[in-house]
N, C-alpha and C positions, 0 to 999 in steps of 0.2 A: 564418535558413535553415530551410526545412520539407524535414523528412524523407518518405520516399514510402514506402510498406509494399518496396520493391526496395532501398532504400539497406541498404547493408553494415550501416550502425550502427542502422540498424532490425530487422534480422535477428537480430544480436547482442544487444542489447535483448530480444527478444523471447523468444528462449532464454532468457536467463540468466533473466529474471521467470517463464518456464511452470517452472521448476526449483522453485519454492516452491509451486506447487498443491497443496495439500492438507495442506501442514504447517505446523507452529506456527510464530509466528516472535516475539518479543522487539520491541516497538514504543516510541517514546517520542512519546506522544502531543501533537500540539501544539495542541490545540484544534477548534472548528467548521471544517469545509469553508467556504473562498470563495463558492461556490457553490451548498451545501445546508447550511443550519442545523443539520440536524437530522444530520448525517454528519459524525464526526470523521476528522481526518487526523493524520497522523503517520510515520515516517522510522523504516525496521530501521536496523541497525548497519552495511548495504553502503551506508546514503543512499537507498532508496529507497521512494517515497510509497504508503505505505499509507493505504485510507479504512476504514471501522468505523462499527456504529451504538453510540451508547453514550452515557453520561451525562458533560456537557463538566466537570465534576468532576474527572474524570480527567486536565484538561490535565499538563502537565510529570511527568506518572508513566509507571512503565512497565506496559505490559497485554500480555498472549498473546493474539494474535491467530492464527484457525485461516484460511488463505487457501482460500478457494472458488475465485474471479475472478482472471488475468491480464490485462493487457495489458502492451502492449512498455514503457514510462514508469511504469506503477504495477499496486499489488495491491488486490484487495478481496477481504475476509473480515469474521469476525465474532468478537467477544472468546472467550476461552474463562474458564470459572469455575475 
């Protein structure tokens, strides 16, 4: 089933992910992006998909990540030191 940007659970979604803009969050990285090599992904502690550029070294550990980017299904940001 595809969601429309008007679906209730798309709304809701979309909330609750702009809620993390700009703050740190606790990630367990799980390796390369599908999609981009070069862009890891990873899952906060609410189950939702975080991407990150970063050295895939990092898989199975945890990293701080600072969120830039929302959208309704994931976040993008950037590690913090």
């Amino acid at each position: 089933m595809f969601l429309d940007s008007s679906s209730t659970s798309f709304r809701i979604s979309a909330r609750r992910t702009a809620s993390y803009a700009g703050k740190v969050v606790k990630v367990l990285c799980d390796g390369a992006s599908r999609t981009d090599p070069d862009t890891l992904t990873g899952r906060t502690a609410g189950n939702i998909s975080v991407f990150f550029a970063g050295d895939p070294a990092l898989t199975g550990q945890f990293v701080s990540v600072r969120i830039g980017r929302t959208e309704p299904f994931a976040l993008y940001g950037t590690i913090e030191k």
